[in-house]
N, C-alpha and C positions, 0 to 999 in steps of 0.2 A: 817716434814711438814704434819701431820696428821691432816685432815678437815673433817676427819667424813663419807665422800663420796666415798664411794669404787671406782668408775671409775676417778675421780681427783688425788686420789693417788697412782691408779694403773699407771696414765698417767704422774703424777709428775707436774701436774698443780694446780693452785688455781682459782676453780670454782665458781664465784661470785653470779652466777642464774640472773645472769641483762644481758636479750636475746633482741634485738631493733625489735621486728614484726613489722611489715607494718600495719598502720591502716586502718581497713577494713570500709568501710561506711556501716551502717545498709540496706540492701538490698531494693530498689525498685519494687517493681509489678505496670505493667501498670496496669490501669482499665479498662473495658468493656464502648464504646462511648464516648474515653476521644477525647481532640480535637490535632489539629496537633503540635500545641504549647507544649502541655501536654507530645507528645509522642516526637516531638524535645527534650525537658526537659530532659526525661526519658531514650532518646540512650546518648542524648552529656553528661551525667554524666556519665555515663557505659563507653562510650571510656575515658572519661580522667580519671576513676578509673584506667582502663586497662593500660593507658599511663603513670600515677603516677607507679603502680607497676610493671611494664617493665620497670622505671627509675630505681627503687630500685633494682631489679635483675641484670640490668645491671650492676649497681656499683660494686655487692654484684660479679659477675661472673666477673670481671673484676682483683677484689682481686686475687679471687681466679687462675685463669690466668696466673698473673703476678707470685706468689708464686709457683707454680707449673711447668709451662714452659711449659706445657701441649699443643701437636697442637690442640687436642680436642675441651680444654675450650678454646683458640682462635677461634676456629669454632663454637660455641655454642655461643661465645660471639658476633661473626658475623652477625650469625642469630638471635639474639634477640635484637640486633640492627636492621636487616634490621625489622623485626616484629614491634618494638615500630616507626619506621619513618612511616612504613604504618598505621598506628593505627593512626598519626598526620595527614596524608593523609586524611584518610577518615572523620577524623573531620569536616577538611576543605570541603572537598565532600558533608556533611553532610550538613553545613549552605548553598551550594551552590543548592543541591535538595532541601530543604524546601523554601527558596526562588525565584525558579521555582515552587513549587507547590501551594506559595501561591501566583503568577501571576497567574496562569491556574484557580484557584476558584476565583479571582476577573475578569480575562479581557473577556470579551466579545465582538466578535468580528462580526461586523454587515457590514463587505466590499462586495460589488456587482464589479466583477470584469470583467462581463458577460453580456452587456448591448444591447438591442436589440432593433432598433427602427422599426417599423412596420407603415410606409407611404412612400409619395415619397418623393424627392430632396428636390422639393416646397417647403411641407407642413413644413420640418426638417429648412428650410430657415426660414419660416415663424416664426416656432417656437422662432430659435435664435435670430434673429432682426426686433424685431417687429417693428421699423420704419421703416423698408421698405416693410414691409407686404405687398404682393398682396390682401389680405383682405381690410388691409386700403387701399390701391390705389380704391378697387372694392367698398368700402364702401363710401369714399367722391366722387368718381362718382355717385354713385346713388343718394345721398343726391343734387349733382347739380341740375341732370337730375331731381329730384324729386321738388325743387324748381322752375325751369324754369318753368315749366307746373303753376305754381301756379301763 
């Protein structure tokens, strides 16, 4: 079984060179004054790169795990699971902060909750119901009194 490759026929295998990498996406740079949307964009692709290649390791340590019996790659495989769940986490976190922050740049909040009136009873009376105003009571008296005379 001679293939040419010294470490395949030192190891007694047949090395086919067909290796499955993980596809990398061509790298993002934020830019200087991009807007919130842009830089939303630019983390939530970065975690589900992270979250994509945390699935594929997992698989890949999983294999290896099981073949081995290893308590190690059990606890390695532990931990890169609890890793990729929190990576889902803060995805989630992620739509939840940017839609808090895009509340906080649109609400504006105009509430007076501190309200101070500066006269007496009367006047506050007066204000409320104006048919029964002491003005108008003191207003159609004069207009009487102003017509008798005439």
């Amino acid at each position: 079984m001679e293939t040419g490759d010294i470490i395949s026929d030192s190891l007694g295998i047949n090395f086919t060179g067909n290796i499955d990498l993980p596809v990398i996406k061509e790298k993002q740079t934020p830019t200087a004054g991009v807007s919130l949307d842009a830089d939303f964009n630019y983390v939530r692709d970065n975690i589900k790169t992270l979250i994509n290649n945390g699935s594929d390791a997992v698989e890949e340590i999983l294999k290896v795990a099981k073949a081995g019996d290893s308590p190690r790659a059990y606890e390695v495989l532990g931990q890169l699971l609890k890793t990729v769940s929190e990576m889902n986490k803060d995805l989630i976190d992620l739509y939840q902060k940017t839609k808090t922050a895009k509340k906080e740049d649109i609400k504006v909040n105009h509430t007076t909750n501190n309200s101070i009136y500066v006269g007496s009873t009367s006047e506050l009376q007066d204000l409320i119901n104006t048919d029964r105003s002491r003005r108008k009571a003191l207003d159609s008296q004069n207009f009487l009194d102003n017509n008798n005379g005439v």
